[in-house]
Structures are given as C-alpha cells and as structure tokens.
C-alpha positions in Angstrom: 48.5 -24.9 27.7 47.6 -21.7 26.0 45.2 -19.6 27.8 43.4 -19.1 24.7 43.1 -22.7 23.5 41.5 -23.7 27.4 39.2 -20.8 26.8 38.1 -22.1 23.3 37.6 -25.8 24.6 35.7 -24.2 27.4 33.3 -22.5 25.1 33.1 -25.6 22.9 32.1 -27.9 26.0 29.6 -25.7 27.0 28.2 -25.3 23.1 28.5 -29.1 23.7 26.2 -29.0 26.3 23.7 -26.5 25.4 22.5 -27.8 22.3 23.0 -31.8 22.9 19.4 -33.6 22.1 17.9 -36.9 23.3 18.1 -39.5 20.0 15.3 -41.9 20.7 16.0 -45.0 18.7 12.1 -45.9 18.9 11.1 -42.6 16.8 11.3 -42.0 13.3 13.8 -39.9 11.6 12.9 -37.1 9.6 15.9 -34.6 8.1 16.1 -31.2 8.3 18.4 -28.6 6.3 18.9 -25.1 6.5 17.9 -24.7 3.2 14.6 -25.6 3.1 11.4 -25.4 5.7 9.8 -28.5 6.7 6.1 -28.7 6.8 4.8 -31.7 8.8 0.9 -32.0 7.4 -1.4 -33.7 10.1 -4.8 -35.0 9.7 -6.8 -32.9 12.6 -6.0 -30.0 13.3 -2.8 -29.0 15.8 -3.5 -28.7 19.1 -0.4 -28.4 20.6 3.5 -28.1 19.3 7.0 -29.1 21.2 10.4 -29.0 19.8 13.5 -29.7 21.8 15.8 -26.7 20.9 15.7 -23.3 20.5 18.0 -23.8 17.5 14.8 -24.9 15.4 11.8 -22.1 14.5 7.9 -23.5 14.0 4.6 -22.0 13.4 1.3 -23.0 12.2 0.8 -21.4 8.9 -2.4 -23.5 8.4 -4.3 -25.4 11.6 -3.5 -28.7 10.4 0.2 -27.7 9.0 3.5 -27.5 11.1 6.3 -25.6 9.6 10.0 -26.0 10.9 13.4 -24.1 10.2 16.7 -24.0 11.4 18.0 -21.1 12.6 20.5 -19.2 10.7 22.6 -18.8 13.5 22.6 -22.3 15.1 23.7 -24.6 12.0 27.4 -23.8 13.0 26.3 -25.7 16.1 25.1 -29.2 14.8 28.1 -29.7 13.6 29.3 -30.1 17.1 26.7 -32.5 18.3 26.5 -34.4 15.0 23.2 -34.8 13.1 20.9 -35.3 16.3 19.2 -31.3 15.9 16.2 -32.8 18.8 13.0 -34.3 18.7 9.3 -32.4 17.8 6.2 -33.3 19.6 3.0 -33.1 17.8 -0.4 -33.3 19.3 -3.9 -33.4 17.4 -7.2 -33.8 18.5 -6.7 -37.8 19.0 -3.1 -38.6 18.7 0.3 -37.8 19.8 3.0 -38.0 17.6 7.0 -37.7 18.0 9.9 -37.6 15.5 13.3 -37.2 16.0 15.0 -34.0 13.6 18.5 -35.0 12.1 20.3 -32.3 10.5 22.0 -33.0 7.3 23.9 -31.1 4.8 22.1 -32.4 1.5 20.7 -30.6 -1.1 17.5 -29.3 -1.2 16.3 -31.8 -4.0 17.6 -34.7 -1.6 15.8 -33.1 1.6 12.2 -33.9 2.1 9.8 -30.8 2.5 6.8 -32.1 4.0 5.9 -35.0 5.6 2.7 -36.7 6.3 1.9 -37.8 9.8 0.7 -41.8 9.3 -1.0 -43.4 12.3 1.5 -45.7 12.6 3.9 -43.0 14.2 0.7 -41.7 16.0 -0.5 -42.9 19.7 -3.9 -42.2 20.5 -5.1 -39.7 23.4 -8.1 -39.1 25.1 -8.4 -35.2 25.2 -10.7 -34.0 27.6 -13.9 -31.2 26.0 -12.9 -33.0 22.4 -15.8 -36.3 21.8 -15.9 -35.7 18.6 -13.0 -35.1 16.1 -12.7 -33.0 13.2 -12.1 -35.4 10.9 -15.1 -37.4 12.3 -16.9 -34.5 12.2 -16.5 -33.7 8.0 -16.8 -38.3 7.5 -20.2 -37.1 9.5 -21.1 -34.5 7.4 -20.2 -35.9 4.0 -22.5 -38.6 4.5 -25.3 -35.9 5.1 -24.8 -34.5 2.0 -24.9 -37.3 0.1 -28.6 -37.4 0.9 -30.8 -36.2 -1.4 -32.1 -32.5 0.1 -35.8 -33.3 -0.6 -37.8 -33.2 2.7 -38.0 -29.9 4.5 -38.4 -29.9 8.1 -38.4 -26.1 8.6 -38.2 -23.3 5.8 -38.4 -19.6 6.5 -38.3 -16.7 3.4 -37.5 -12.9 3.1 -36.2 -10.8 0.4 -35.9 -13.4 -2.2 -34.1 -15.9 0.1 -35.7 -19.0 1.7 -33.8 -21.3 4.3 -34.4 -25.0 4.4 -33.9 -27.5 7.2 -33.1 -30.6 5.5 -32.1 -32.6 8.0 -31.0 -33.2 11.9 -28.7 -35.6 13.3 -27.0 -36.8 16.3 -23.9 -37.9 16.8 -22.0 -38.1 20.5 -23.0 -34.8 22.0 -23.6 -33.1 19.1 -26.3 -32.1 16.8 -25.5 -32.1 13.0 -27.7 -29.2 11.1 -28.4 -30.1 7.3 -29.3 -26.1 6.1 -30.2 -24.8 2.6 -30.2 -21.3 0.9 -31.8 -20.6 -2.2 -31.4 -17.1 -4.0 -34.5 -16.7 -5.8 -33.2 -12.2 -6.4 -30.9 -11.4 -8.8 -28.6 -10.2 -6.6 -25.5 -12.1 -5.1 -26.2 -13.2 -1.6 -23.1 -11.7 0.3 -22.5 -13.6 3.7 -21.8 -11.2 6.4 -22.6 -13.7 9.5 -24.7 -16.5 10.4 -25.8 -16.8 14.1 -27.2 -19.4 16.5 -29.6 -18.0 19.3 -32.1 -19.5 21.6 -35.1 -17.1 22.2 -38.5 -16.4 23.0 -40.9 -18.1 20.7 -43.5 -14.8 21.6 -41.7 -11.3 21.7 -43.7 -8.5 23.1 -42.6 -4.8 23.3 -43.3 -5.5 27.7 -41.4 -8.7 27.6 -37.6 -8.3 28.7 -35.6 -11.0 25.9 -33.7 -12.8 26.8 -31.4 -14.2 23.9 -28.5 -17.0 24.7 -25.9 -17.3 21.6 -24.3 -20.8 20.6 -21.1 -20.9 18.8 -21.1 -24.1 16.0 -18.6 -26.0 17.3 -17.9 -27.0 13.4 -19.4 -26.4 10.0 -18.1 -28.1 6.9 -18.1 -24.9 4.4 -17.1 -21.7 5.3 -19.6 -18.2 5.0 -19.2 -17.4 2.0 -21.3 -15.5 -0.8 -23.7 -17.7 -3.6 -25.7 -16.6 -6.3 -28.4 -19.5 -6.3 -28.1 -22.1 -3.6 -25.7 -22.8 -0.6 -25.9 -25.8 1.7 -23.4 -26.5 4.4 -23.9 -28.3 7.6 -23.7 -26.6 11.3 -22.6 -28.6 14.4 -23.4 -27.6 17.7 -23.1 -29.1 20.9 -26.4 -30.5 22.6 -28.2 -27.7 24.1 -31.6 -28.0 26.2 -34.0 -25.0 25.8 -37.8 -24.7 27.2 -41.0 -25.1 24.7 -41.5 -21.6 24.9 -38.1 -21.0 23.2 -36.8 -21.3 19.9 -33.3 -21.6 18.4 -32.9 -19.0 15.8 -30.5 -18.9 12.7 -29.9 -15.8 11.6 -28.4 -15.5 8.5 -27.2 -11.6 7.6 -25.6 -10.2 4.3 -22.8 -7.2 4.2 -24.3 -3.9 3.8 -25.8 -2.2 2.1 -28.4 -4.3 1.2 -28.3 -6.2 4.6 -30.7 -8.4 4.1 -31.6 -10.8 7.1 -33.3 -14.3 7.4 -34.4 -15.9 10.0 -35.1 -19.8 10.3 -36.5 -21.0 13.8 -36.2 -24.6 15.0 -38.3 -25.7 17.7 -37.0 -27.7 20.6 -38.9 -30.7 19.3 -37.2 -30.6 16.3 -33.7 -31.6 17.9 -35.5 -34.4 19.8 -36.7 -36.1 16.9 -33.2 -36.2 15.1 -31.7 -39.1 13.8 -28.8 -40.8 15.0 -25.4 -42.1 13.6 
C-alpha cells in the first residue's frame, strides 16, 4: 500500500479519535452550525460552564447567557465523527443542566440561536454558601415593592435628599432592605456608591473606630442616578452587631457636588423584621 495513503489513514484515525464525543441518548439535542452563535439563556445566573471539546468556543457575554461557536478550524472535523460535536454542561445556582451539541450543515434560518433552559432538562443541586437564589431573591423583592411605601421606620436628610426605611424582612439567612430616596434639590442625584457599614453609634475624636463593611449580597435595581425618587431593595446576609453599634448606609453622589447621606439602622431594627 502506498506510503502516503497509510500515512493519511493514520492521521484520519487519530482525527477520529481526538475529536469523538459521548452521545447520551437521555439528553436533549440542540444543533449547532458554524454560521451562527448559540446563546443558551438560563434562569439564575451561571455558575459554572463545561463543554466536551476544544472544537467549540463559549463565554458569558451576560451572567445568565451562555454563548457557543464552532471553531473555524474544526468544522472540517465533524464531518469525520458525524454530527455528534459533544455535550455542554451548565450549572446555575440550583440546577444542573446537560445537552448534547449536534452539528449540522443547515441554514442559518433553519438553526436555532438561543435556547431556553426549561426545568424539565434541569436536575436540582444543593450548592453550598447559596440558600437563597437569585431568582427567589427578585420573587422576594417584587412582593416588597408591591407594598405601599407609607410607614417609615428610619429616615435620615441632607442637602435636599432624605432616605426612608420602608421596610425590613427576613427571609432564610438574609435580611431584605425596603429603602427610599427622594430629591427634594433641583439637581440630578448622581449615584457614585452606596455602602453598608456597622459602626459606633457615639464617635469621639479619642475613640479609635472601628468600621466593619458588608457587601449586599443582592439588590434588585442597579445605582443609578434619579431626579425625584429611587427605591430599590438591598439584601444582606444576617449580621449580629452590639447596641452600641449601628449599621450605616451611606449613600454618595459623583463629584463635584458629592453630596453624602447617611441613614443608620439600629440593631433592633433587624430584630423586629418580618418574615416570609
């Protein structure tokens, strides 16, 4: 046999080889084509991504979008190992979900482009640090807001802005803060950053402060500027803090005007929250 041809079967076997995937007949099948990305939208956000071959790019363009294309160079190889191209493994906050990637040569009209994960392809997982989801988190939330922001369990005022607490909730182990801004100036309120910090109540020039910051774990809007009244709602996980400390929201606009409001919350205030 012609050295050339052994040589050319060699390389095919190997090519064989190399980029042969798994078909699992208990997964669904989504296509894929070289001509168009395929965005697979999830309902949390993505914690973790797997596909099965280096033949097939991904990235998270958004934290709840996964975005898959073939790579130029390796569609001359699926024609070797048929249409299996391998098998992606997506995991959200909850769930786990698996499809198996078949590569076809359709047009781009005939491929899909995005596909929704469902929770029937989804098994659930218990992900250690996450008690609460995201998407329980905003159901959470958008239940807050549909109650009316009448009572006022804290307010605070400066420069032509006041801060109301409307209202605190638990949920889990976290606390859901109901806060509103109102813009009584003329001037656009211009979010530069909004910060959680547990203080003394009593600051004196001898007293060394000490100041611990907390992260939200979630908040439902992002920072953003307002001209007359902004509401969003703040979680944080349950924190424990001394009567003689206070938690501190600190609310400061971009410079130059920089102006800064402060809305203190007393431990108590956390203790007599309502529940979910």
């Amino acid at each position: 046999m012609n050295k050339s041809i052994v040589f050319l079967m060699v390389i095919l076997w190997l090519a064989q080889g190399l980029y042969a995937q798994t078909y699992r007949k208990d997964l669904p099948d989504i296509a894929i084509s070289k001509d168009v990305s395929l965005h697979f939208i999830s309902p949390e956000p993505i914690q973790y991504v797997d596909i099965s071959t280096h033949a097939i790019a991904g990235d998270l363009p958004l934290k709840n979008v996964l975005r898959l294309k073939i790579v130029p160079d390796s569609v001359t190889h699926f024609a070797l190992t048929g249409s299996v191209a391998g098998i992606v493994t997506v995991v959200g906050e909850s769930f786990i979900a698996q499809y198996n990637l078949r590569y076809t040569e359709g047009q781009a009209f005939t491929v899909p482009s995005q596909v929704n994960i469902l929770p029937e392809h989804t098994r659930p997982l218990d992900v250690p640090g996450i008690a609460l989801t995201s998407k329980e988190m905003q159901d959470f939330a958008m239940r807050i807001l549909q109650q009316p922001a009448e009572s006022t369990l804290r307010k605070a005022k400066a420069f032509g802005i006041q801060a109301k607490l409307n209202h605190v909730y638990t949920a889990g182990d976290h606390i859901f803060l109901d806060i509103t801004y109102y813009n009584k100036s003329n001037l656009s309120y211009q979010i530069d950053e909004q910060r959680f910090k547990i203080e003394d109540k009593k600051i004196t020039k001898a007293t060394n402060v000490q100041s611990v910051e907390i992260t939200p774990v979630w908040q439902l809007y992002p920072n953003t500027a307002f001209k007359k009244q902004y509401r969003n709602i703040y979680v944080l996980k349950k924190a424990t803090f001394p009567g003689n400390k206070v938690l501190n929201i600190e609310l400061t606009e971009k410079q130059i005007s920089g102006r800064v409001l402060t809305l203190k919350l007393k431990y108590d205030d956390l203790l007599k929250a309502d529940a979910f």
